[in-house]
KOLBA-224755 format. One line per 8 residues: number of its first residue (from 1); for each residue x, y, z of C-alpha. Coordinates in pm, 1 decimal. Example, Ala and Ser with C-alpha at 12.3 -4.5 7.8 and 13.67 -1.06 7.14 Angstrom:
// residues 2
1> 1230.0,-450.0,780.0  1367.0,-106.0,714.0;
//
This chain:
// residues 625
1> 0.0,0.0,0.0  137.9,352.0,-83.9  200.6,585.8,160.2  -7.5,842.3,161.0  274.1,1125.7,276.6  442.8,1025.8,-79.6  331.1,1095.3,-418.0  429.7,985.1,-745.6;
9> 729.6,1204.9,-894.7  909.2,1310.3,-1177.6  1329.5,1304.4,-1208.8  1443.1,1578.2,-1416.2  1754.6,1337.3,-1443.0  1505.5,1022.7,-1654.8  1377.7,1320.3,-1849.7  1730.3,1485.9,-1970.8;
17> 1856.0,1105.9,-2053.5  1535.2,1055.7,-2281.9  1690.3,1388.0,-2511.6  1943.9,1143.3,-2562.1  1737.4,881.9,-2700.6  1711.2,924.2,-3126.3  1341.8,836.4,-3120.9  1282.1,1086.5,-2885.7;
25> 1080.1,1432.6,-2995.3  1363.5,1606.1,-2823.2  1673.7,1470.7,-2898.4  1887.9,1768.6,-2853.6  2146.3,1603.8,-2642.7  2272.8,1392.0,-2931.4  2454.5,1698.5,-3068.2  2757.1,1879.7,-2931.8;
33> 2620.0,2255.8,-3065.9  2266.5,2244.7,-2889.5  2414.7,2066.6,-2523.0  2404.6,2355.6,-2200.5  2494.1,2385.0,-1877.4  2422.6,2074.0,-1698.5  2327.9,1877.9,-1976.5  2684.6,1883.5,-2046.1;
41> 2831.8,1543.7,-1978.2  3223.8,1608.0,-2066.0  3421.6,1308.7,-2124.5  3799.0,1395.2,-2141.6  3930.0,1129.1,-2417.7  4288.0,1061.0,-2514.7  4206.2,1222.6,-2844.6  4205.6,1577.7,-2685.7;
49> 4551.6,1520.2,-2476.8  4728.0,1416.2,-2807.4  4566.6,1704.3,-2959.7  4709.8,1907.2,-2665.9  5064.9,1788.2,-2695.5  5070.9,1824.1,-3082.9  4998.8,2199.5,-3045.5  5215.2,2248.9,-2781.6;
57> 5495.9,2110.3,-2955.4  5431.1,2315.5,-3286.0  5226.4,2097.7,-3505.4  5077.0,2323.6,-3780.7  4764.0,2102.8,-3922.7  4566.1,1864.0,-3713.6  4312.9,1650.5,-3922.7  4043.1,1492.0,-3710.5;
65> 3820.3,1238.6,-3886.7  3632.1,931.6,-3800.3  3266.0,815.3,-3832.0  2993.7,1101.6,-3765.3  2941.0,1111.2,-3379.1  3283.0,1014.2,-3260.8  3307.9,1393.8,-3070.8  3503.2,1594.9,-3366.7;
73> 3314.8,1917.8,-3284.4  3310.2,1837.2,-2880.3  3664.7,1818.5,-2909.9  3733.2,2184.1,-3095.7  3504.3,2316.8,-2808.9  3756.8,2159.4,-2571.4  4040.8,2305.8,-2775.7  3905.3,2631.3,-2767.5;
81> 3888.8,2606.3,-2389.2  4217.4,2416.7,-2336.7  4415.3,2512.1,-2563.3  4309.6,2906.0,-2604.4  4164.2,2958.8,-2259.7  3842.7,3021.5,-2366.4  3556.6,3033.6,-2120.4  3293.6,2718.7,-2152.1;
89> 2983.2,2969.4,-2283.8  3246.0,3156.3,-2488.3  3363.8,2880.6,-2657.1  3014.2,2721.5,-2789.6  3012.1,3088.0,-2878.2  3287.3,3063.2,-3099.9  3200.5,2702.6,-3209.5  2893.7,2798.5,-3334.0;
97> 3025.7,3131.7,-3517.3  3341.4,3138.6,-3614.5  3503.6,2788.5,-3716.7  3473.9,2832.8,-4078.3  3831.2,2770.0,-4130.8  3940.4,3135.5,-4240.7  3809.0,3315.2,-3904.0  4114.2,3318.2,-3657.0;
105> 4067.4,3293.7,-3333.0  4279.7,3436.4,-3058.0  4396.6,3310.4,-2742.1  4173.7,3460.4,-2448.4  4469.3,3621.7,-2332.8  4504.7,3891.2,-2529.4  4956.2,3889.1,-2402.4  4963.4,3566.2,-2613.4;
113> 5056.3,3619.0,-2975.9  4875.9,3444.9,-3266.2  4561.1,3228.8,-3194.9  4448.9,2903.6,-3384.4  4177.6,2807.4,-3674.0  3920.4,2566.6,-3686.2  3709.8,2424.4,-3942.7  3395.6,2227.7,-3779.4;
121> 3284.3,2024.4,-4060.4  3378.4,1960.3,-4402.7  3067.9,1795.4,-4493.4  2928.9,2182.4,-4508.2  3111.1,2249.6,-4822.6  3175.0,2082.0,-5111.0  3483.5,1852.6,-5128.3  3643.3,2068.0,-5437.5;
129> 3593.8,2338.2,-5200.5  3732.5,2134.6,-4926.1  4028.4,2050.4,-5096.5  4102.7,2458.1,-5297.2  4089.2,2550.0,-4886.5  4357.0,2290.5,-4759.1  4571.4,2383.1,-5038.5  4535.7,2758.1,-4976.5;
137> 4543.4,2718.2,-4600.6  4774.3,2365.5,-4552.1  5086.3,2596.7,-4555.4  5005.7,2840.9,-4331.9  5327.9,2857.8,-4114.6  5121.1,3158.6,-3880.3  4894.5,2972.7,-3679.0  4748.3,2627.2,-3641.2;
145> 4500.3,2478.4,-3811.2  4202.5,2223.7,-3732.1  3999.6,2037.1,-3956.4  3708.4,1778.4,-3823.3  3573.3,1551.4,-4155.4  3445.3,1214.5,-4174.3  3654.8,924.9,-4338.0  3456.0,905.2,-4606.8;
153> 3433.3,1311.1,-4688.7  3844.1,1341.5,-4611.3  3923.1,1021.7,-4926.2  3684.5,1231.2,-5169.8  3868.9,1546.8,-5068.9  4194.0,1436.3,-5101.7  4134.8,1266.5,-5462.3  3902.4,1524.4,-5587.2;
161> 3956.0,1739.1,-5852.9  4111.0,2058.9,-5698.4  4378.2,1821.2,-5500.0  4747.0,1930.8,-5469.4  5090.0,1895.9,-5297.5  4877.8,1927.5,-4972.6  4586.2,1709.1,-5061.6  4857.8,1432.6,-5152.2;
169> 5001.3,1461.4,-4866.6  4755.3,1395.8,-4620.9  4612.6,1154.3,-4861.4  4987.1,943.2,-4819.3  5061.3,1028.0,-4446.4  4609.7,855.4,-4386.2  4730.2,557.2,-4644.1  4995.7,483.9,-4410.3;
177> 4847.5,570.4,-4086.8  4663.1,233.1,-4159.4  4964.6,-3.3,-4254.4  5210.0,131.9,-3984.5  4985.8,306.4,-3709.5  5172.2,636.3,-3722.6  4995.8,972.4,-3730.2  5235.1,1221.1,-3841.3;
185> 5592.7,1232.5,-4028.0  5730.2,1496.2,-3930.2  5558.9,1654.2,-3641.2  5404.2,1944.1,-3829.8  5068.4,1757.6,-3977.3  4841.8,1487.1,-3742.3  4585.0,1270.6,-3845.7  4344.6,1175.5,-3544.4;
193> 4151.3,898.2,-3664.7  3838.1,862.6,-3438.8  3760.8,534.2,-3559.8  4003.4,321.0,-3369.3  3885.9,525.7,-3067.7  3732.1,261.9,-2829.5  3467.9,327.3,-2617.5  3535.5,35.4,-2392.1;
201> 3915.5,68.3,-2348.7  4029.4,3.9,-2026.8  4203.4,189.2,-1788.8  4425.4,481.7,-1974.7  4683.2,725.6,-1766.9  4439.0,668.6,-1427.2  4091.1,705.7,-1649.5  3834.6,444.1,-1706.9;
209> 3638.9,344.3,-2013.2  3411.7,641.8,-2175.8  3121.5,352.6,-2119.3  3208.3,329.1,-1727.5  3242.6,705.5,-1705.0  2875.3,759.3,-1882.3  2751.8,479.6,-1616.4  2876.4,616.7,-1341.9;
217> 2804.0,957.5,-1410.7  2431.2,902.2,-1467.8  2388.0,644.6,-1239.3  2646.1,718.0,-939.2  2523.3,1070.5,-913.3  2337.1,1018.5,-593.5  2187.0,1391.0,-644.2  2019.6,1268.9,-958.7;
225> 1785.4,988.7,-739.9  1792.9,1115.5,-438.1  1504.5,1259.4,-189.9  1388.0,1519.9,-430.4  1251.8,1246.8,-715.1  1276.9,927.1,-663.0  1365.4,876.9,-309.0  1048.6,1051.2,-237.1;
233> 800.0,913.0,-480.1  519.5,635.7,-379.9  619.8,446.7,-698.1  1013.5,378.5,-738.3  953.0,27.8,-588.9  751.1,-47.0,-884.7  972.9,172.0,-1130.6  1198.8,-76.4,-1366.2;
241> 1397.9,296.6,-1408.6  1459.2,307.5,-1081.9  1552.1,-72.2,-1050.0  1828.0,-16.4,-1314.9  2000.2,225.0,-1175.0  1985.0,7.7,-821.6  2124.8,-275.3,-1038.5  2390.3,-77.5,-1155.3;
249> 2501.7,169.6,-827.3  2333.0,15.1,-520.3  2376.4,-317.1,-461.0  2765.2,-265.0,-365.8  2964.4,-548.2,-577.8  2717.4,-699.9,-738.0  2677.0,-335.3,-916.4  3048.0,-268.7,-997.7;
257> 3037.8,-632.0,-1158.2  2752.5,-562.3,-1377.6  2908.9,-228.6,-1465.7  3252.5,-446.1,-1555.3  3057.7,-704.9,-1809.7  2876.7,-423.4,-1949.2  3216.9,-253.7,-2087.0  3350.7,-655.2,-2157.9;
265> 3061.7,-651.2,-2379.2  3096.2,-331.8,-2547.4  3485.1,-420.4,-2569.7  3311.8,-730.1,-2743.1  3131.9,-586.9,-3010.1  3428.5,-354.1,-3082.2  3655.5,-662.3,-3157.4  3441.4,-791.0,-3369.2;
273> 3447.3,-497.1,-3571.1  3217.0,-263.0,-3535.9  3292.6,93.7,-3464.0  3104.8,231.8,-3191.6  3059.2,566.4,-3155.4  3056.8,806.5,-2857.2  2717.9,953.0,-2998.5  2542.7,647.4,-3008.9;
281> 2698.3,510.1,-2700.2  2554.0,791.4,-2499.8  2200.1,706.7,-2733.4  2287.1,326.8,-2611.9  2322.5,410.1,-2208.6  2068.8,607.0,-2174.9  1831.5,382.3,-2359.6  1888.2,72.4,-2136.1;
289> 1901.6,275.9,-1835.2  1533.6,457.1,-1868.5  1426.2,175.4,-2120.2  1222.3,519.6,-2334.0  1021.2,546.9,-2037.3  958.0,863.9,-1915.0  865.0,870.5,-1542.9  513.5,982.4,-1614.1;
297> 478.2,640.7,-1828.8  533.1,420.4,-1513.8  298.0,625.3,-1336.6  36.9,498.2,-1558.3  124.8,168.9,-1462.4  73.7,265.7,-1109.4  176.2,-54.5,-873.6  134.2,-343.8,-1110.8;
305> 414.4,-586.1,-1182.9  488.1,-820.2,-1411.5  566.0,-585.8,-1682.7  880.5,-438.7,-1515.1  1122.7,-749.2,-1634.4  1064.6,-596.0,-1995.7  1262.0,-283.1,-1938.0  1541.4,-456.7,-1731.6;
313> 1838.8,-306.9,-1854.0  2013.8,-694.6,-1932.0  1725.7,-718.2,-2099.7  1703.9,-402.6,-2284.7  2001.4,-454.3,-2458.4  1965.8,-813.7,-2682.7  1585.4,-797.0,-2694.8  1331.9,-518.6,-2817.1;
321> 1027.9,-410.7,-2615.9  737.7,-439.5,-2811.5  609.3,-80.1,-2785.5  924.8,77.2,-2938.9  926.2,-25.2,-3348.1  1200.6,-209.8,-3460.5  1326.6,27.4,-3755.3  1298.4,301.5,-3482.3;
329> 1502.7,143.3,-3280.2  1772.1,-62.7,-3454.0  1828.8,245.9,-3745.2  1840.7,477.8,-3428.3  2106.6,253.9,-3238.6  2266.8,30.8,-3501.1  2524.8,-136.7,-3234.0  2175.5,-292.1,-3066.4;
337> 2148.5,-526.4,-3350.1  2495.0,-653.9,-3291.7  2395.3,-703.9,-2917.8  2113.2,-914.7,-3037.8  2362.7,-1145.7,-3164.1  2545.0,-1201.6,-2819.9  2234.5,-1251.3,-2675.2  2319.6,-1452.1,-2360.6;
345> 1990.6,-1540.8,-2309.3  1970.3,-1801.8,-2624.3  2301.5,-1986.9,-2500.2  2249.5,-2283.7,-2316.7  2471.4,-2393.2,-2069.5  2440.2,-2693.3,-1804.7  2664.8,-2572.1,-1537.7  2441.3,-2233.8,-1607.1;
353> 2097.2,-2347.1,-1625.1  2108.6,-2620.4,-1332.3  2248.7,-2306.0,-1131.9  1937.6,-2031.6,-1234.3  1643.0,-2264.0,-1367.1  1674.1,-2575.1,-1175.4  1827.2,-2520.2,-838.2  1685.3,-2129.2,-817.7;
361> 1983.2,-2038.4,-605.1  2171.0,-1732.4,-761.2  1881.2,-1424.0,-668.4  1672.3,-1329.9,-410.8  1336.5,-1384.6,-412.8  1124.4,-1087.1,-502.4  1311.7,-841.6,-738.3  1066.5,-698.5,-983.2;
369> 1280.3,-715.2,-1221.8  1274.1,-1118.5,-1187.3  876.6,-1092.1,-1147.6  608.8,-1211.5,-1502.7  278.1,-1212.3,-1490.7  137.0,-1527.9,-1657.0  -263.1,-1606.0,-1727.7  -422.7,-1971.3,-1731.0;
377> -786.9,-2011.6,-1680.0  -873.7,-1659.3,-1711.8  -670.4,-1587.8,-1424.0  -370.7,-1361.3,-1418.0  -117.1,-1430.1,-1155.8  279.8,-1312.3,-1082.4  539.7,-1541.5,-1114.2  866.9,-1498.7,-940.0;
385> 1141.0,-1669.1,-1153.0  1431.3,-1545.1,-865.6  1332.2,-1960.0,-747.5  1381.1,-2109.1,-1091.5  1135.5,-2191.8,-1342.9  926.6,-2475.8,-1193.9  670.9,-2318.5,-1059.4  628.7,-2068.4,-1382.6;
393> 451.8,-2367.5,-1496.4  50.3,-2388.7,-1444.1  -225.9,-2608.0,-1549.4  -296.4,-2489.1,-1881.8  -664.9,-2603.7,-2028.9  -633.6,-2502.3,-2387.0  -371.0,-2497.9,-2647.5  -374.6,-2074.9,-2617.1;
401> -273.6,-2127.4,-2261.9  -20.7,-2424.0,-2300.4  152.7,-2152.4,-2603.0  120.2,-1860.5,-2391.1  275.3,-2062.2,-2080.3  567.0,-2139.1,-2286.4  623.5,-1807.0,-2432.3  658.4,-1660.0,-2081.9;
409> 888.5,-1957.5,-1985.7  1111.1,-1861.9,-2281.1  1136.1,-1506.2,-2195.1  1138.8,-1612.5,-1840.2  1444.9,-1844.1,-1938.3  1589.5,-1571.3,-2095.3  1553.6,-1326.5,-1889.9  1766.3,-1526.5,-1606.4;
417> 2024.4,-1611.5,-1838.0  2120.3,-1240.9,-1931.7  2097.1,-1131.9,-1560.8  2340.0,-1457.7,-1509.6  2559.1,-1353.3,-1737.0  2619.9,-994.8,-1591.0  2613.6,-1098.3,-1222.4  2843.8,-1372.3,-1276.8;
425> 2621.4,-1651.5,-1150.6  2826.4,-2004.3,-1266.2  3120.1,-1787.9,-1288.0  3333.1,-2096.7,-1374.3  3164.1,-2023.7,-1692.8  3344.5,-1855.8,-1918.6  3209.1,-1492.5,-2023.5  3289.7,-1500.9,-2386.2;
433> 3124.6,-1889.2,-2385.3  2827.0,-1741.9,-2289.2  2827.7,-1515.7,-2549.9  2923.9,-1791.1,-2763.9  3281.4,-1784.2,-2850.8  3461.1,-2102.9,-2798.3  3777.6,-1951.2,-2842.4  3726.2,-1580.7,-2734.5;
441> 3893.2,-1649.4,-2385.9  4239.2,-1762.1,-2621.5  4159.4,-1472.4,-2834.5  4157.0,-1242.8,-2540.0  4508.4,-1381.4,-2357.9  4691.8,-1299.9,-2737.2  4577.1,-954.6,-2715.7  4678.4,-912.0,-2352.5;
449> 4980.7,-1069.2,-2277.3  4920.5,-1294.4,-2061.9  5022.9,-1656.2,-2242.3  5341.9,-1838.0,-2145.3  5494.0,-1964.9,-2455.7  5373.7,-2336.1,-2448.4  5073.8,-2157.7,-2448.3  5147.4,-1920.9,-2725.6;
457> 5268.0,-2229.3,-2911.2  4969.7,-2455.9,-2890.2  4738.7,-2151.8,-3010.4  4943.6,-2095.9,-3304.7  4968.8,-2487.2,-3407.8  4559.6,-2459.6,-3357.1  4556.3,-2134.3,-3606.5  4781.1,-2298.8,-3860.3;
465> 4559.4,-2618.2,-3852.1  4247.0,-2380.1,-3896.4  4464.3,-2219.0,-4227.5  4512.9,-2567.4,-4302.2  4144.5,-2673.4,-4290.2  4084.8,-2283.2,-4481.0  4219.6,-2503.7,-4766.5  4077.3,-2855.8,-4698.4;
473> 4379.0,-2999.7,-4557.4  4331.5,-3213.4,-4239.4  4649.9,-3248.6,-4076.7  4786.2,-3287.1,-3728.3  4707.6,-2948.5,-3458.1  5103.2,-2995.1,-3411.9  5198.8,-3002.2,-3777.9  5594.5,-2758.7,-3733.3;
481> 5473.4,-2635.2,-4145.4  5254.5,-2443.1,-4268.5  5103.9,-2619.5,-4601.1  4945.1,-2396.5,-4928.9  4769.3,-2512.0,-5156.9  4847.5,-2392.2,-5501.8  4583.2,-2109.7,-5581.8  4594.4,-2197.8,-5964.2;
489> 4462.6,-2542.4,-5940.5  4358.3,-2571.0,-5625.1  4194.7,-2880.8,-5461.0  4175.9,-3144.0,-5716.2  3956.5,-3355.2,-5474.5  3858.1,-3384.0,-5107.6  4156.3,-3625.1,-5046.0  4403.3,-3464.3,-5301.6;
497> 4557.7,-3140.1,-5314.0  4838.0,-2981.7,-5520.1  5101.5,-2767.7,-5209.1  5227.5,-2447.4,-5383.8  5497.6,-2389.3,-5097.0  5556.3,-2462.8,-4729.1  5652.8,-2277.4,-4412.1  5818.9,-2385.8,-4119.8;
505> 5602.1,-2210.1,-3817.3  5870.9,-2089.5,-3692.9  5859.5,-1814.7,-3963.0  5478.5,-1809.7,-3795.2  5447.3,-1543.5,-3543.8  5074.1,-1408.1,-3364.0  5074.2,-1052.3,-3216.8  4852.9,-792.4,-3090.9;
513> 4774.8,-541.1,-3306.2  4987.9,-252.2,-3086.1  5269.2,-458.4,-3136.0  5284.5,-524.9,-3506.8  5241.6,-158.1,-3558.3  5552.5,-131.6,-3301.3  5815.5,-126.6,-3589.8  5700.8,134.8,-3770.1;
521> 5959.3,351.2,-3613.3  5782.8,649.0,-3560.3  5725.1,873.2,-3249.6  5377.3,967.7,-3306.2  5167.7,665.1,-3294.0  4812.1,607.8,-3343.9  4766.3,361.2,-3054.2  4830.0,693.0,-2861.0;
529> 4574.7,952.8,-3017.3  4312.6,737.7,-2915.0  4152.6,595.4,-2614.7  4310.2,254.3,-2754.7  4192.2,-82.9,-2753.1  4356.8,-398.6,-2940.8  4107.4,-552.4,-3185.0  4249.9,-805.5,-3380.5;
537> 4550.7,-1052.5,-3347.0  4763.3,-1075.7,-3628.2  4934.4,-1348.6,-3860.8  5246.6,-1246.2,-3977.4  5457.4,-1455.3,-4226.7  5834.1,-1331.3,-4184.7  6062.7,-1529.6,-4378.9  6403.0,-1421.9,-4412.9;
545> 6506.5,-1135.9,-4654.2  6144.8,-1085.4,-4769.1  5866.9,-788.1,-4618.7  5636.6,-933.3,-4377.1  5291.3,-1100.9,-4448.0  5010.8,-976.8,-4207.2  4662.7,-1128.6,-4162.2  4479.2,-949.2,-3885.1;
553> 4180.1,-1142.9,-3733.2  3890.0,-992.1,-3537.6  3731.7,-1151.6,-3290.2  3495.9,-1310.8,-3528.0  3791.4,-1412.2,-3751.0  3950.5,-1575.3,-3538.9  3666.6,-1747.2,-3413.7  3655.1,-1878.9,-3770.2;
561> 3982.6,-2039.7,-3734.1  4027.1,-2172.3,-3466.1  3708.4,-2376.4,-3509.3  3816.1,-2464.4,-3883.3  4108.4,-2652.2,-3664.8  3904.7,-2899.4,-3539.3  3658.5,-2972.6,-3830.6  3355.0,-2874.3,-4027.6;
569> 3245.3,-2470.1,-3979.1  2907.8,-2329.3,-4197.7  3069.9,-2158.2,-4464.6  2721.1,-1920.2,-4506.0  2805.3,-1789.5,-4157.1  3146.1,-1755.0,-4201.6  3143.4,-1656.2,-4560.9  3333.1,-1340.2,-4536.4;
577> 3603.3,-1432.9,-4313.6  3628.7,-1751.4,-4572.3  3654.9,-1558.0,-4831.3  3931.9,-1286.7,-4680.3  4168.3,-1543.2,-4556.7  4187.8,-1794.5,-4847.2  4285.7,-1488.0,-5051.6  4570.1,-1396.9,-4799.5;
585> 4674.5,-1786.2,-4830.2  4631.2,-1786.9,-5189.7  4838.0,-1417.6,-5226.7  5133.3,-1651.4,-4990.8  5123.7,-1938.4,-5256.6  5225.7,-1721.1,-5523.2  5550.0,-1611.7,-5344.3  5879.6,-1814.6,-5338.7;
593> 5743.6,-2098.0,-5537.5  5947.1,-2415.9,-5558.4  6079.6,-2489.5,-5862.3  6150.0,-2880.2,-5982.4  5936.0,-3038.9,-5800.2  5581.2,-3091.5,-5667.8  5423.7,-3142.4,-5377.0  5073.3,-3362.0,-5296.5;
601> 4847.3,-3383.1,-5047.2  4720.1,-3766.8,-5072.2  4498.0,-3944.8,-4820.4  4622.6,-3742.9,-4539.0  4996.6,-3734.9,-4594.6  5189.7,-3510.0,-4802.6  5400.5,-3671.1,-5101.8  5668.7,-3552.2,-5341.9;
609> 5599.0,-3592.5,-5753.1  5936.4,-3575.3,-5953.1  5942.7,-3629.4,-6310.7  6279.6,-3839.1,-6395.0  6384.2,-3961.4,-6726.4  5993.6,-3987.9,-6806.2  5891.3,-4195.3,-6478.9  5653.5,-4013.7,-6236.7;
617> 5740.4,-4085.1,-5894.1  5497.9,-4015.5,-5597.7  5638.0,-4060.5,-5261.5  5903.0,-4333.8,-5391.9  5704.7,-4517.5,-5571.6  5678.3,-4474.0,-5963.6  5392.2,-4445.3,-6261.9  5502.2,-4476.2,-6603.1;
625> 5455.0,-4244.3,-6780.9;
//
């Protein structure tokens, strides 16, 4: 029963995340020119400190460009007030005024000399525009210049039509920014690409993740929940708003763990390639926090439950309510439809399930968010599935009850598998299991560090027997070669193949992204204008007196390979990653040939063909020919 000296209320704090949500009416928060006063949530990324330190040390051209939403224009409001001393008010100001480029702007002291020039956006001109300005403007040895542009506006620019000795510069110094990871040649020009900025990185020069910043910021903000909204209204027992943000900031440990597999899985969507924005991981946050609700929605709902497990944020993020459409949702937050695809919820796991489903002994009894309301026999009644799922179960009369009972037992399922996953429940399950890579734990220790080298070792034999199976061969996990089938006649038959070339694995060597971009030799490195995280392992082939041979695998990649090791994998789902890495085998084959004699693989074994004095010999044995 309520009590009657408390009355339902509204947070300001629910309301100002819902501007962040894109299928919002007022989505204003989204965008760095219409954000004020304490809607301002300033995350500090590595980006602007490399920025920083270029400037200070004389750099005459910084090019910032990335994916729309990574923070370009955020961070020229931060230079203005870093760098030139501007105040806060004064610098949106000036963002929203005078960054065309041409305007300079002068420190806020007016002692200091000189001042610096900024150019927003180059999507607001055309790109022969773009590229007449850099070449007017690129040598401009008074003061420094910024330019924010998107990848894909910055390659048209470059290779347009009015492109010069400046335009083919940048466009070299962005070519190689790729294959060796630097961001500058000289000092004087910087390109800041925002796309291998990670959102989920982990702990950089004493600062946590921009995710675990966000969470903690909207969430550990006591302020924000306190007496004045929700600590005070007759309804946050019954508020699923109001249970995420206990989920995630009150329950001590349990809260800080949840906030810990939320970045792992963030990390995890960023390693299997896909960029995630700052912009739409604000959109994501504040989405699974307040679920679109707006506190006058649950007020509606007044004290019912039942319905709260819906807008639970482990919920929230692999499966869509049903009142929000599902081109609203997954055009408005495109990384949600790669959540759907970890969805914990639709792995099964024994250890897992006997834990949550059977035994009921990983929550307490009584969490709404762990409450569904189920109806048999005309009767509606609230199932708590904190004690398993046995008695979810009724007595259902009709066929429409026996489907509707086991459509709540699915979600119910579900629903206890996701909140598993993020409180650790069967944590002698691995996480990346339960997301459902076999090998993601491997892929994980190759990207930190952590592998002995009998470990190291007995990875790389399994990722040479996945190249091997790439091809068709089936050979031993321990084979000390690497075997390539020759790209111009390839596999004659299941059992038969013709071997371009072989390498010892020796010349075999796996490494973390950071450090195959560590011989580059240069000082200004991309792994450090970013808020960094490794993505991909890589294959490099270095045979003596010959350049290097790198195959980078994602997450997903590598999944690909490691499972090819050990048999059969469905090529459909794996198509791509098929595709990419027989051509980087096949591109191998071509080099160093052998000359004089041929190599087969026969039944399982390899054999040498010679031709001498018109006998065919296989393996010492002859054909006449």
């Amino acid at each position: 029963m309520a009590d009657p000296q408390r009355s339902p209320k509204v947070n300001a704090h629910v309301q100002r995340l819902n501007r962040y949500l894109p299928f919002s009416a007022a989505h204003d928060q989204i965008y760095e020119e219409y954000q004020t006063g304490e809607d301002v949530l300033d995350l500090e990324t590595e980006a602007l400190g490399y920025a920083m330190r270029a400037l200070g040390q004389g750099a005459r051209c910084i090019i910032l460009t990335g994916d729309a939403g990574h923070g370009k224009t955020h961070l020229c409001r931060r230079l203005l007030e870093s760098f030139s001393g501007h105040r806060p008010e004064d610098a949106r100001r000036i963002l929203n005024s005078e960054c065309d480029g041409k305007s300079l702007i002068p420190f806020s002291d007016p002692a200091r000399p000189g001042g610096l020039r900024i150019h927003k956006d180059f999507s607001e001109i055309e790109p022969q525009e773009a590229a007449a300005f850099l070449e007017s403007h690129f040598g401009d040895d008074r003061d420094p210049l910024v330019v924010c542009a998107n990848e894909g506006r910055l390659r048209v620019i470059v290779n347009s039509s009015n492109a010069g000795p400046a335009c083919l510069r940048i466009a070299e110094l962005f070519r190689r920014s790729f294959s060796t990871g630097s961001t500058s040649d000289d000092g004087t020009v910087h390109i800041v690409n925002l796309n291998y900025q990670s959102v989920a990185s982990g702990t950089i020069r004493g600062r946590q993740s921009l995710v675990r910043r966000t969470l903690q910021s909207w969430v550990g903000d006591g302020r924000r929940w306190g007496a004045g909204s929700c600590g005070s209204c007759s309804l946050s027992e019954h508020c699923p708003i109001r249970r995420n943000r206990t989920l995630l900031a009150e329950e001590g440990g349990p809260s800080e763990l949840r906030m810990a597999n939320i970045e792992r899985l963030f990390a995890t969507v960023e390693r299997l390639g896909h960029v995630v924005t700052i912009r739409e991981m604000l959109m994501l946050v504040a989405y699974f926090l307040t679920a679109g609700l707006q506190c006058e929605d649950v007020h509606r709902k007044g004290q019912t439950e039942g319905w709260q497990h819906e807008n639970a944020f482990y919920n929230l993020l692999f499966r869509r309510p049903d009142r929000i459409p599902e081109d609203r949702l997954y055009k408005g937050i495109p990384t949600l439809a790669i959540f759907r695809r970890l969805d914990p919820g639709a792995i099964a796991d024994r250890a897992v399930d006997e834990l949550i489903l059977n035994r009921g002994e990983a929550f307490e009894e009584g969490q709404i968010d762990l409450l569904f309301s189920l109806t048999i026999g005309g009767r509606a009644r609230i199932v708590d599935a904190a004690a398993g799922i046995d008695d979810v179960g009724g007595s259902p009369q009709s066929r429409q009850e026996l489907q509707r009972e086991s459509e709540v037992i699915a979600v119910a399922v579900s629903a206890l598998r996701r909140r598993a996953f993020f409180d650790d429940a069967g944590a002698d399950v691995s996480i990346m299991s339960r997301l459902g890579f076999r090998h993601g734990e491997e892929f994980l220790s190759m990207l930190e560090g952590t592998l002995n080298p009998q470990e190291r070792v007995r990875i790389k034999n399994t990722v040479v027997a996945g190249l091997h199976g790439a091809q068709g061969l089936r050979m031993s996990g321990t084979a000390t070669t690497l075997y390539l089938v020759d790209p111009a006649f390839g596999r004659a038959s299941s059992d038969a193949a013709i071997i371009a070339r072989s390498i010892p694995t020796s010349f075999v060597r796996l490494l973390p992204a950071r450090d195959a971009w560590a011989d580059s030799g240069s000082t200004c490195r991309l792994i450090d204008s970013v808020d960094w995280i490794d993505r991909a392992v890589v294959v490099r082939i270095e045979e003596d007196g010959s350049a290097p041979e790198d195959l980078s695998l994602d997450m997903l990649s590598f999944e690909c390979v490691t499972r090819m090791a050990s048999g059969y994998i469905s090529e459909d789902f794996y198509s791509h990653e098929v595709r990419r890495i027989r051509t980087y085998l096949g591109r191998l084959a071509e080099h160093g040939r052998a000359a004089g004699q041929i190599s087969l693989f026969i039944n399982g074994a390899i054999q040498s063909v010679s031709l001498d004095e018109g006998v065919i010999q296989v393996g010492g044995g002859n054909l006449n020919g």
